[in-house]
Every structure is written in structure tokens, then in C-alpha cells.
SERO-4910 file (N, C-alpha, C, O; in steps of 0.05 Angstrom, whole numbers):
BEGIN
 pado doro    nc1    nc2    nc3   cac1   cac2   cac3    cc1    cc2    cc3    oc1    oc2    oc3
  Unk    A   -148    294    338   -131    292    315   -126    319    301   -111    322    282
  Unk    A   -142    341    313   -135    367    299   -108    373    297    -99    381    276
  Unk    A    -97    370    314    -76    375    327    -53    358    330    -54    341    347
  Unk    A    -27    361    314    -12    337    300     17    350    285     18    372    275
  Unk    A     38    333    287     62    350    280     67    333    260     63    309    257
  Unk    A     82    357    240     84    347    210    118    353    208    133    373    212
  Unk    A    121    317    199    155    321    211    160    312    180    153    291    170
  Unk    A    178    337    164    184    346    130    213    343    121    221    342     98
  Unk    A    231    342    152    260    338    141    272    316    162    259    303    179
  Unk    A    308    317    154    318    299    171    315    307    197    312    290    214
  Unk    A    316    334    205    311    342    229    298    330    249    303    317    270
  Unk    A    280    337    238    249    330    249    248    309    251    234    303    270
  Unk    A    257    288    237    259    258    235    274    239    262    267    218    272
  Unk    A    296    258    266    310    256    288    303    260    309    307    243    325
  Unk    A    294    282    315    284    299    333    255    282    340    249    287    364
  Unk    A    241    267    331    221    248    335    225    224    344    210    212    360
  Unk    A    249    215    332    268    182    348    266    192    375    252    185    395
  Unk    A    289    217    371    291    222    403    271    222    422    269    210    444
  Unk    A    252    243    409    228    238    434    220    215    449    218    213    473
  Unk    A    217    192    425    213    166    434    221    155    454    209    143    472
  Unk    A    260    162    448    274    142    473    272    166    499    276    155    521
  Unk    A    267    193    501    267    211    512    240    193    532    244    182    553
  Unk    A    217    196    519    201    188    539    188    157    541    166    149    548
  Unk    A    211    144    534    201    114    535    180    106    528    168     89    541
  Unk    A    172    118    506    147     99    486    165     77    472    187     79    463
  Unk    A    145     51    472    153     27    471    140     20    446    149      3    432
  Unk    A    119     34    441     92     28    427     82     45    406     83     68    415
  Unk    A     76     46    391     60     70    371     44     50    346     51     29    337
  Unk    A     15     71    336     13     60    326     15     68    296      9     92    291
  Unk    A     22     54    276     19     70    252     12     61    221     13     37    216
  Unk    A      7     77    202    -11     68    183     11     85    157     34     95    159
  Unk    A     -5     83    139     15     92    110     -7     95     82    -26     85     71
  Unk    A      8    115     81    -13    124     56      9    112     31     32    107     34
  Unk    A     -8    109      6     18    110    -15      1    107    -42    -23    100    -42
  Unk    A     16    113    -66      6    113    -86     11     82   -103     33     72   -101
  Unk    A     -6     70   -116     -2     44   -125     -8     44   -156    -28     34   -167
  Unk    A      6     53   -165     -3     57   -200    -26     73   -202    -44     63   -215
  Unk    A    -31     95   -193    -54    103   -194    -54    134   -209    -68    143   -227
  Unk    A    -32    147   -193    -25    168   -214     -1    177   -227      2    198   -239
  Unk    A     19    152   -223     53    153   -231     56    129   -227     45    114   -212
  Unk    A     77    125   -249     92     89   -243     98     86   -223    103    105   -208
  Unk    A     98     58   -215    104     43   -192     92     46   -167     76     65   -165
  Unk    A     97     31   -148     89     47   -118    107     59    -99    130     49    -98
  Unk    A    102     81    -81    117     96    -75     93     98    -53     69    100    -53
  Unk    A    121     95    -26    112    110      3    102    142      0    119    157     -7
  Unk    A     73    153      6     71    178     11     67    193     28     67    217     23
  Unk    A     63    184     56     57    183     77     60    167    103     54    144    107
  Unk    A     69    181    118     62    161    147     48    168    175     57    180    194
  Unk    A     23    157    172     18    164    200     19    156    225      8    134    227
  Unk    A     28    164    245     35    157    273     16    171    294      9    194    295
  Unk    A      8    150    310     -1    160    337     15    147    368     18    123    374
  Unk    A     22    164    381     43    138    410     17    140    436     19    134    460
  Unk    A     -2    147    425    -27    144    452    -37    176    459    -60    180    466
  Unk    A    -17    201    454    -23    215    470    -15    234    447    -33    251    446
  Unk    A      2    239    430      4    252    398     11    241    379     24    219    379
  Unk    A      1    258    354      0    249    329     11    261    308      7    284    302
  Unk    A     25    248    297     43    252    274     48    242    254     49    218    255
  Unk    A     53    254    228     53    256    201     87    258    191    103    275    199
  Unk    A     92    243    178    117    241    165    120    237    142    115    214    134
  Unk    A    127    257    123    127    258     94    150    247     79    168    263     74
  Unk    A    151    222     72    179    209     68    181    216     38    194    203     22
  Unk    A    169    234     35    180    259      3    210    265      1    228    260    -15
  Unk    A    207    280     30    219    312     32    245    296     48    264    311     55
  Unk    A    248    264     56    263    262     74    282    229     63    274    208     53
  Unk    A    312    240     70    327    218     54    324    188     64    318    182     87
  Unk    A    329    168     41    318    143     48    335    140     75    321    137     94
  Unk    A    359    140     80    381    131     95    365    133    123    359    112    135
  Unk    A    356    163    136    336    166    161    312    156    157    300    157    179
  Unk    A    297    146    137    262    129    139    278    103    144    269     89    161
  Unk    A    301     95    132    308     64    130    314     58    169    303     38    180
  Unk    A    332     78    187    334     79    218    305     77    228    306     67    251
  Unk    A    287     80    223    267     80    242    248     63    228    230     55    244
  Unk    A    245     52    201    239     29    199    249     11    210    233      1    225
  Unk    A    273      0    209    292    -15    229    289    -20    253    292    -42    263
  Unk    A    283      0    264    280      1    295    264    -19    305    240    -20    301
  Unk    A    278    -40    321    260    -64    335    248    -54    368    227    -62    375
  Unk    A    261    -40    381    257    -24    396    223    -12    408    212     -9    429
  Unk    A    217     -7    382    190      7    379    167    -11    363    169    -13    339
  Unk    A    149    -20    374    127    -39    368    105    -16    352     96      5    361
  Unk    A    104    -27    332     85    -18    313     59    -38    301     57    -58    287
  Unk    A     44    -21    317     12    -32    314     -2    -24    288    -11     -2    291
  Unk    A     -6    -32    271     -6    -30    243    -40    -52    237    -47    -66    256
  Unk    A    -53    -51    218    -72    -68    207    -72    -76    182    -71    -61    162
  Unk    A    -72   -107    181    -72   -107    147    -49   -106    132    -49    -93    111
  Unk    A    -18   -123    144      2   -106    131     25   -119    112     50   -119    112
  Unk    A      4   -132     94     27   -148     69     30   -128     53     52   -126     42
  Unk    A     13   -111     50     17    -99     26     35    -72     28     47    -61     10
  Unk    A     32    -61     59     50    -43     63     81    -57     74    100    -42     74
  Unk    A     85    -77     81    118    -93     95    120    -93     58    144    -90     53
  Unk    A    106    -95     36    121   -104      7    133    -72     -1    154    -66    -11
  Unk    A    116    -61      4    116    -25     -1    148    -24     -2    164    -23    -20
  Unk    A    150    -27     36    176    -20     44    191    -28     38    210    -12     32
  Unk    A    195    -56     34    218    -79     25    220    -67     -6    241    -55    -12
  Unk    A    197    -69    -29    213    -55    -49    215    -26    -52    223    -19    -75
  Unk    A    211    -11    -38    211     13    -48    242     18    -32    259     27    -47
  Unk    A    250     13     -3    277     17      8    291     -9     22    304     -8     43
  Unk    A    287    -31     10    300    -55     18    303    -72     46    314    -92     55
  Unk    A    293    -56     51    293    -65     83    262    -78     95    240    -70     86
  Unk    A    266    -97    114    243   -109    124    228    -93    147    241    -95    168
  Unk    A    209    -80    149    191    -68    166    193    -82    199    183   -103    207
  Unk    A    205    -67    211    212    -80    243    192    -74    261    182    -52    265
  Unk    A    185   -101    274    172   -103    302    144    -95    298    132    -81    315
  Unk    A    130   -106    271    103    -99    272     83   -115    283     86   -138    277
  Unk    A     66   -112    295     40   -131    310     11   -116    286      2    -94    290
  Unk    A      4   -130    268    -18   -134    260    -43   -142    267    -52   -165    264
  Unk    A    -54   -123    276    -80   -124    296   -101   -150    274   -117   -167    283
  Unk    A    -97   -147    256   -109   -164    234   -105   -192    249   -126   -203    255
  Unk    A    -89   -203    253    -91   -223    276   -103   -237    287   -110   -260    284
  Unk    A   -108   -211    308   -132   -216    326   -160   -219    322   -177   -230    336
  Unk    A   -160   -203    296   -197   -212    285   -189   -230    262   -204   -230    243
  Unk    A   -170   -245    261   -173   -273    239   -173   -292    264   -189   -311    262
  Unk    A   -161   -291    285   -170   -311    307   -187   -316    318   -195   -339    321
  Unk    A   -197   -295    327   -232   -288    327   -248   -291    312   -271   -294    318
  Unk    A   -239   -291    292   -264   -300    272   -288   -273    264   -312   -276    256
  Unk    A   -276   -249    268   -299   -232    272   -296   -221    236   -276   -212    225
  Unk    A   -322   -227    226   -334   -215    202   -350   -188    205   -365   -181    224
  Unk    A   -345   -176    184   -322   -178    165   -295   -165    170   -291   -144    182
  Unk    A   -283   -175    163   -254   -165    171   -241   -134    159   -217   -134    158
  Unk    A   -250   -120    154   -233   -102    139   -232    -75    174   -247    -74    194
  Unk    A   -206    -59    163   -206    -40    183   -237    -25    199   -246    -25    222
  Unk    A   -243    -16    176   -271      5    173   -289     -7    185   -301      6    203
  Unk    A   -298    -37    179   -324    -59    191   -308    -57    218   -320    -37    227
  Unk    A   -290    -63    236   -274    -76    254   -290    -43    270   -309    -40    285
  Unk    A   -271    -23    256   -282      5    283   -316      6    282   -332     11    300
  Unk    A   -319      1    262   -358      2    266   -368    -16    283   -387    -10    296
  Unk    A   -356    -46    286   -361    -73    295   -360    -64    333   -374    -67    353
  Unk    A   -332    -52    326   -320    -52    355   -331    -26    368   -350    -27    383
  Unk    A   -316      0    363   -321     11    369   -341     42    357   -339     66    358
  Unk    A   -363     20    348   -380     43    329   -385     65    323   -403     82    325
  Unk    A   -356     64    313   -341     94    286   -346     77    257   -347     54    249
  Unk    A   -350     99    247   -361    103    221   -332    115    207   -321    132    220
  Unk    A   -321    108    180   -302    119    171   -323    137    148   -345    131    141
  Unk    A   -309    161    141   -327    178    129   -312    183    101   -288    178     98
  Unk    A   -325    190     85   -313    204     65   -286    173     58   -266    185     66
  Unk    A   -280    156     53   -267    137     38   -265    130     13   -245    118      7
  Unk    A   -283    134     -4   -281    127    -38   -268    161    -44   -249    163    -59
  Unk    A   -276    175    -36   -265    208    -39   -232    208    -40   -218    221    -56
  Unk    A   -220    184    -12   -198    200    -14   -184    169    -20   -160    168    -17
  Unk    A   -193    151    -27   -177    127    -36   -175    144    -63   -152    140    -72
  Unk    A   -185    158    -76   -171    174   -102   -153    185   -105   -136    185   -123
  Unk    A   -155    198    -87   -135    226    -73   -105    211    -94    -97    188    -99
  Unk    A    -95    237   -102    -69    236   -102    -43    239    -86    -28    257    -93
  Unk    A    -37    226    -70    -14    238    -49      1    240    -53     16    245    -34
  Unk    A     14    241    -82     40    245    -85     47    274    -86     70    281    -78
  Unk    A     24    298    -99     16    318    -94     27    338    -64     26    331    -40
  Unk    A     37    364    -77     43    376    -40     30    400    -49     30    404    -73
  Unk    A     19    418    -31     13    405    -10    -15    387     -4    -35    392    -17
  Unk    A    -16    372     11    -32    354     18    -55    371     39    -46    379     60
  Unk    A    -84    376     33   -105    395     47   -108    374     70   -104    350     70
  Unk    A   -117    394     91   -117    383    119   -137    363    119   -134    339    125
  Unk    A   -156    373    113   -180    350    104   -167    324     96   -182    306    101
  Unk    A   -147    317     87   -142    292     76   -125    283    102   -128    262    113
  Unk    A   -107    301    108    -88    290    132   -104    273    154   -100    251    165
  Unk    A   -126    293    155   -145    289    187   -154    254    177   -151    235    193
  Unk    A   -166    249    145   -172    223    142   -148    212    149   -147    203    172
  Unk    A   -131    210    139   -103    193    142   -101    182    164    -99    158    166
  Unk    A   -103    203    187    -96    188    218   -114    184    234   -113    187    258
  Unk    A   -141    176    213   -160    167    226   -153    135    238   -158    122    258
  Unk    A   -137    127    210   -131     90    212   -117     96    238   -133     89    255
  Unk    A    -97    104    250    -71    100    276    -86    107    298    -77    102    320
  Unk    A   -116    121    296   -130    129    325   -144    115    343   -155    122    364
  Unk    A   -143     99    334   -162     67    343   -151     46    346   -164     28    358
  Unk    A   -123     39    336   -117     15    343   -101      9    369    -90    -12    375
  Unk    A   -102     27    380    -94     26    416   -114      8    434   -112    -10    450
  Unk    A   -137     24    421   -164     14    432   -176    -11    423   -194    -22    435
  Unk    A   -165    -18    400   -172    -43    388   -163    -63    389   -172    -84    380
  Unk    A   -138    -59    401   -120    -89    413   -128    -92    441   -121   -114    451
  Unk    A   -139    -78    455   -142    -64    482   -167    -88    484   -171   -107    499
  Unk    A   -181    -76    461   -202    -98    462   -207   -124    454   -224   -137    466
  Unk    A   -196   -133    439   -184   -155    427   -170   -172    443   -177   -195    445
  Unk    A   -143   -159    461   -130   -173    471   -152   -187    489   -147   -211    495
  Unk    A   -173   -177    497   -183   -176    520   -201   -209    520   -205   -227    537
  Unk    A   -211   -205    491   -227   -226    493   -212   -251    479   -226   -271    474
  Unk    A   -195   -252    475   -170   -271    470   -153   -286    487   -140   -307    481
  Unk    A   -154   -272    514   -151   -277    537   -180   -295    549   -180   -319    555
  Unk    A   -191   -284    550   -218   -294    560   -232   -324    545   -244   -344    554
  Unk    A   -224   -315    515   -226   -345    504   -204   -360    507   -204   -384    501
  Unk    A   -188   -350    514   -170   -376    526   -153   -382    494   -148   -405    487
  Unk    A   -146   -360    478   -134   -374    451   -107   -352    446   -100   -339    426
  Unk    A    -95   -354    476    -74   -333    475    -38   -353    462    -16   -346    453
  Unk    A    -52   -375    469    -22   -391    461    -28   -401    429    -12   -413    415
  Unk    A    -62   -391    418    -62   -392    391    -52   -364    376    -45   -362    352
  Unk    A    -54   -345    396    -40   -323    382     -9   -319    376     -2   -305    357
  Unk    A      4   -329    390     28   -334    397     33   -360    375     58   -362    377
  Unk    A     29   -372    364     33   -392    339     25   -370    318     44   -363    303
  Unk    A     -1   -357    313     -6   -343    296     16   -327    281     24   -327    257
  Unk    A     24   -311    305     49   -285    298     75   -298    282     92   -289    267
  Unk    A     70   -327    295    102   -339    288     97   -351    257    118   -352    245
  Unk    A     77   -359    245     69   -373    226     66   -350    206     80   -356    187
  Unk    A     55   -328    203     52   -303    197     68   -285    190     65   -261    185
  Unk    A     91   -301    190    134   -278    184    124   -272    153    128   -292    139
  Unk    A    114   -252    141    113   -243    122    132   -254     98    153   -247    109
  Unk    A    139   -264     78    159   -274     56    159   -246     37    145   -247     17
  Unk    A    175   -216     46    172   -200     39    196   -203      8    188   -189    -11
  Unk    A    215   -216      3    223   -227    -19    206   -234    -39    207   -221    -60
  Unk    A    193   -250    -36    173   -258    -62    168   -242    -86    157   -221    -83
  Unk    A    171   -245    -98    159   -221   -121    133   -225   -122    125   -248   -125
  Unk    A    110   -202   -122     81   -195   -127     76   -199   -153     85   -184   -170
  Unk    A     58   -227   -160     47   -234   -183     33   -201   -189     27   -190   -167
  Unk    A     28   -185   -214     10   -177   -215    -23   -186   -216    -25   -209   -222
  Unk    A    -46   -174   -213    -73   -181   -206    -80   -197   -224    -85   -221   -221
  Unk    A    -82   -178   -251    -91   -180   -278    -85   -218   -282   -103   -232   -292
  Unk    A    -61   -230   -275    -55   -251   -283    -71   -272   -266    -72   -296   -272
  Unk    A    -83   -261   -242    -97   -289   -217   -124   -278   -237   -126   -299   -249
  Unk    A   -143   -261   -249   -159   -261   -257   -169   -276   -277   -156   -274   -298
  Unk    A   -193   -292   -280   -206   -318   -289   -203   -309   -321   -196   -328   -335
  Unk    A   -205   -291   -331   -203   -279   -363   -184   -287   -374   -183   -297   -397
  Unk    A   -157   -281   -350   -133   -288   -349   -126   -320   -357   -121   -331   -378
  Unk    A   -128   -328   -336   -131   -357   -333   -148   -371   -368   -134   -384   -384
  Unk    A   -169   -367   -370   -186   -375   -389   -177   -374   -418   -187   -385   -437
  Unk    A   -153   -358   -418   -136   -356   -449   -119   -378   -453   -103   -388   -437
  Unk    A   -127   -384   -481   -107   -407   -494    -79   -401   -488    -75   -377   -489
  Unk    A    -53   -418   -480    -30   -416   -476    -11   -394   -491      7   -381   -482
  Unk    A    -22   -394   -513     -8   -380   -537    -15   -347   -539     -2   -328   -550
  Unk    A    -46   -348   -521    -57   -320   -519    -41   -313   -496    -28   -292   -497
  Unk    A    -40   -327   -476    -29   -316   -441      1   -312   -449     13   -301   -432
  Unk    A     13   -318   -468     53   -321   -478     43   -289   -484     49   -271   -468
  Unk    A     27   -285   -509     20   -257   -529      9   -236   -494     20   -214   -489
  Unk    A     -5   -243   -483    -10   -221   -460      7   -215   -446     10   -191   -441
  Unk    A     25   -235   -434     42   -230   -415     70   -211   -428     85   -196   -417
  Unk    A     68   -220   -458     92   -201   -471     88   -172   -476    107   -157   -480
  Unk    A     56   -163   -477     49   -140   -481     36   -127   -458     22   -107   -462
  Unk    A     40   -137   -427     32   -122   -404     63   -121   -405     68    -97   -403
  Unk    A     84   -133   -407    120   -127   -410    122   -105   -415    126    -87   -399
  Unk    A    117   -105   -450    120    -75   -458    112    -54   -456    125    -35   -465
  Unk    A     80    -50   -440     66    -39   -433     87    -25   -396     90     -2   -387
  Unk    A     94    -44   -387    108    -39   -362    128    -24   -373    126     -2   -362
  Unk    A    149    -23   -389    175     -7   -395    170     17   -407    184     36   -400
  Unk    A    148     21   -428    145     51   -430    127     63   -413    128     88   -415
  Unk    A    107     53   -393     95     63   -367    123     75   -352    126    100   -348
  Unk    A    141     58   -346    162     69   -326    186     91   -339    200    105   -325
  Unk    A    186     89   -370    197    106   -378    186    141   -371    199    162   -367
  Unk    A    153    135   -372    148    163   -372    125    166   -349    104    178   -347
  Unk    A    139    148   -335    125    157   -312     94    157   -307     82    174   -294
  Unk    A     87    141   -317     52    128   -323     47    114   -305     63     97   -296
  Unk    A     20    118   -295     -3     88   -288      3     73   -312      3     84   -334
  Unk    A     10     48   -309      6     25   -330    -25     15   -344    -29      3   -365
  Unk    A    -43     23   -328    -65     25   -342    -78     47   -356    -95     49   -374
  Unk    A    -65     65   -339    -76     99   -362    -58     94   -387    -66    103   -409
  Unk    A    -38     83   -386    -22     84   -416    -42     67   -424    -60     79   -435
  Unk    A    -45     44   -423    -51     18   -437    -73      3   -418    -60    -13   -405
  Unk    A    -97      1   -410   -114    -10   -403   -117    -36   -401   -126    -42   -423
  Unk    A   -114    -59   -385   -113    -82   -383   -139    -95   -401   -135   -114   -416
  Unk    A   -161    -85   -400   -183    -89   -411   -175    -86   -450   -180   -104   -466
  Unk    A   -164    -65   -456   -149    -62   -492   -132    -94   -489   -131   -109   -508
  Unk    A   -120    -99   -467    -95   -123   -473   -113   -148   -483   -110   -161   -505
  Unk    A   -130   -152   -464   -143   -171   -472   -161   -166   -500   -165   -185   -515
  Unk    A   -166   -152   -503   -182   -137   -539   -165   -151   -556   -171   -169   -572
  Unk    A   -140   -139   -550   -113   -141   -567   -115   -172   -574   -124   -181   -595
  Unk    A   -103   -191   -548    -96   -219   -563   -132   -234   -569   -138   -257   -577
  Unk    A   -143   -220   -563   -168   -239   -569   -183   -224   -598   -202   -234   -609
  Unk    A   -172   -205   -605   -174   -203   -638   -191   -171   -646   -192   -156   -666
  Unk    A   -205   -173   -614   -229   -159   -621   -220   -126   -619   -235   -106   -619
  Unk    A   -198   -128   -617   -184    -94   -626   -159    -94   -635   -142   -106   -622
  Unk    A   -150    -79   -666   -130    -69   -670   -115    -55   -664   -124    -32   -659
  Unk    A    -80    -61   -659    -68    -46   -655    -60    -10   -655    -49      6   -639
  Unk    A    -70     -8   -678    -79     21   -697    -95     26   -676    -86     40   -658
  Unk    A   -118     17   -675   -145     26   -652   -136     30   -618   -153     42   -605
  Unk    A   -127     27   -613   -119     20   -577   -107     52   -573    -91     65   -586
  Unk    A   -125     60   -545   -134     86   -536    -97     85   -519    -89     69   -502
  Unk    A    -82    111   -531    -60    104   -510    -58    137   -501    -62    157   -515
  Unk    A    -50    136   -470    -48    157   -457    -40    193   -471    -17    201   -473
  Unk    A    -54    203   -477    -47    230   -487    -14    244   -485     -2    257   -503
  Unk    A     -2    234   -451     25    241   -448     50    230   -474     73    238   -475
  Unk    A     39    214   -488     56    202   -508     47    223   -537     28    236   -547
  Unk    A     81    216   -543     86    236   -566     73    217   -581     65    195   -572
  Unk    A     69    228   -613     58    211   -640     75    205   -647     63    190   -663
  Unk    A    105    200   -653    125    180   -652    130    166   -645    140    147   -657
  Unk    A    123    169   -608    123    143   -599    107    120   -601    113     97   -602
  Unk    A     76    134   -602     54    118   -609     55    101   -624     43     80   -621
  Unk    A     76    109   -652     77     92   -671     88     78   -667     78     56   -673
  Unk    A    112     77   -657    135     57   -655    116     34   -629    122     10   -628
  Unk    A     98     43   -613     84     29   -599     59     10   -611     47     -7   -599
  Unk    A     54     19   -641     30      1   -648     46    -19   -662     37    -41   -667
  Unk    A     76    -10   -670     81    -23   -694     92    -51   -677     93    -74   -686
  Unk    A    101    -41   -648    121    -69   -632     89    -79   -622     92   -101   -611
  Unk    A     63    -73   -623     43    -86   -612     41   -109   -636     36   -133   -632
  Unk    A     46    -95   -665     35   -101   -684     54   -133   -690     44   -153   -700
  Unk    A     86   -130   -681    101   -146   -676     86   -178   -662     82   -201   -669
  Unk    A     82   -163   -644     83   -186   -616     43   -204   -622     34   -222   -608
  Unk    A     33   -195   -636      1   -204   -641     14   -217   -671     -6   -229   -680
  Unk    A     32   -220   -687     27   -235   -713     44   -263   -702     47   -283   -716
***
């Protein structure tokens, strides 16, 4: 993995399709970094990593217009071995509208199997006893950030380096158990409903749930407002406003006046922000 091409424009973007149909790769596998409210509103693609078996590549869908990421998302042509992938097919669908083509979700194969525990990391240790290193370090990481230190790249395409070998193996004993016409229902039952809109978390959470009707009306109106000036200025929605203050808020045990709001906000706005809190709690 030292060794890996970092494709930054449309050029290069092109110039990579081609290779493809150039040398009849059918197959690649690939993974995606991205930021999820963590250090800027919304979520946003920051990364892509690709491996076709024999090189590896990085695609910074920064530096590169939606119109060429949307062609090679598209592409049915090219089977993409991916793990784990509701959360990145939603990425794509809202971030550039389009549905993620021709993906095989190795995740699959170890929900058919039954192999515990399921996550990527357990699966290469399980299977092929690799150790992912350094993970709480760079699940922090900022990627929205350029440039991006090699050290982080090299993690990145650690996920796309193994799953050649992990369907390889999988397929194998899937075959052998004889639950190949259960895989084949699996894939078809499994069409992602990339439409849907994503409840946020905060609302499946029991705290959530556990509020009087009149409190969950008062929360749901102030994670609202909390969402429109996050996206005005470009915020984590919880660095502005902390889900943990929301609940303070309608359950009494913190004043509006009191509630810790992100430093990036002017003291004008602040105000006009305790006074519409101050609104929506009477």
C-alpha cells in the first residue's frame, strides 16, 4: 500500500475510467472516508479508496466536479466490493443524487454465515488475522482538511486491501455450505431504500423516547433550530448545541441564558438564539 496514485482532478479521473476499460478490470474494491457532523455541517464525501487487485488508489472528490464522481458512480460495468454499505449508498444519494452502482457488500456474506462479530476490523482479525491499528486516532481525523499526512492515507486503504481476499474466502465456504441460492435471495432482498430520509439517532434513543409528548414537540423544535443555524455557519450540530443541553433545556434542568453555545457565534447572534430558545420552552 506504500505505493498508490492520488487522482486530484478531472483528468486523472478520466484517465482512471480508462485504465479500467483499457485493461478489463471488472472488479475493484472500494471504501470511503467522509466527514459526518464532526467537524462541519452535514456529511460530505472526503475520500475514496480503491484497490483493482494489483493497484491502489485514492480519489479526492474535493478537488473534482460532481458531474465526473456522478460517471463512475454510475458505472454498472464495474463491481464494487465495498463492506457495510447503508451508510455510505445514503452518503452518495444525498450528497450527489444518484444511487451507488453495482455494489456487492461483503457484509452479506458474514450475516449469512453467521460469523460474530460482524464489524470490518473483527472479520480481518477473524479471517485473516490482521489487526487494524491506530482506529480511534483516525476515526477523529479531520478529512476535510488538505493536505491529508500519508499516515492517514496508508490507514484509509487499509479497508479496500482485504476484501479480495475476503470474498475469496467467504465465497468459499458458502459454497461448501451449500447456502449459495441463500445468497442470491440475500442480495435481492437487500436493494438498499436509499430515498428514505435518515431519522436522526438522538430521536431512536430511550431519553428520547421516555419524554412526555409535549417535551418530544419542545425537542424536536429545538434540534430544528439548532439544525438551521449549524448549517448557516457551517457547524457540527452538536458543537453548536449539544444534544445532551437539548434535553437540559425541555426537562427544566438548564436555562436558556445558561446553554454552552459554540464560540464561532457572534454575541448577537447568541442572543437572538436564547431569546427563540426562550420562545419555544414557554
Amino acid at each position: 500500500m506504500d505505493n498508490f496514485t492520488l487522482i486530484e482532478n478531472e483528468s486523472g479521473l478520466i484517465a482512471f475510467r480508462n485504465y479500467l476499460h483499457r485493461e478489463n478490470i471488472d472488479k475493484i474494491s472500494m471504501d470511503f472516508e467522509g466527514d459526518y457532523n464532526l467537524h462541519a455541517y452535514g456529511e460530505k464525501l472526503c475520500l475514496i479508496q480503491i484497490f483493482d487487485g494489483k493497484r491502489y488508489f485514492i480519489i479526492d472528490p474535493l478537488k473534482i466536479r460532481n458531474e465526473e464522481l456522478i460517471l463512475f458512480f454510475e458505472n454498472k460495468k464495474i463491481v464494487k466490493y465495498m463492506y457495510g454499505t447503508e451508510s455510505d449508498i445514503s452518503l452518495i444519494y444525498k450528497q450527489y443524487g444518484v444511487k451507488l452502482a453495482s455494489v456487492f457488500d461483503q457484509k452479506i456474506l458474514v450475516d449469512l454465515l453467521e460469523i460474530e462479530p460482524r464489524g470490518l476490523d473483527a472479520i480481518l482479525k477473524n479471517i485473516l488475522n490482521i489487526e487494524t491499528k491506530n482506529k480511534k486516532k483516525f476515526q477523529m481525523l479531520n478529512w476535510l482538511r488538505r493536505p491529508i499526512d500519508k499516515e492517514a492515507l496508508q490507514y484509509a486503504l487499509n479497508d479496500v486491501a482485504y476484501l479480495f481476499q475476503i470474498n475469496a474466502i467467504l465465497m468459499d465456504r458458502i459454497i461448501k455450505e451449500n447456502k449459495y441460492n441463500d445468497l442470491l435471495l440475500s442480495i435481492i432482498k437487500r436493494d438498499f431504500e436509499v430515498e428514505k430520509e435518515r431519522v436522526p439517532g438522538v430521536f431512536r434513543k430511550i431519553e428520547f423516547k421516555n419524554l412526555a409528548k409535549g417535551k418530544k414537540d419542545t425537542f424536536t423544535k429545538i434540534h430544528a433550530l439548532r439544525d438551521e443555524i449549524a448549517r448557516e455557519y457551517n457547524l457540527p450540530p452538536n458543537n453548536l448545541l449539544s444534544n445532551e443541553a437539548i434535553f437540559n433545556l425541555v426537562n427544566g434542568m438548564e436555562s436558556p441564558g445558561k446553554v454552552r453555545l459554540d464560540k464561532k457565534i457572534t454575541e448577537k447572534t447568541k442572543n437572538e438564539i436564547i431569546e427563540r430558545l426562550k420562545g419555544l420552552l414557554t
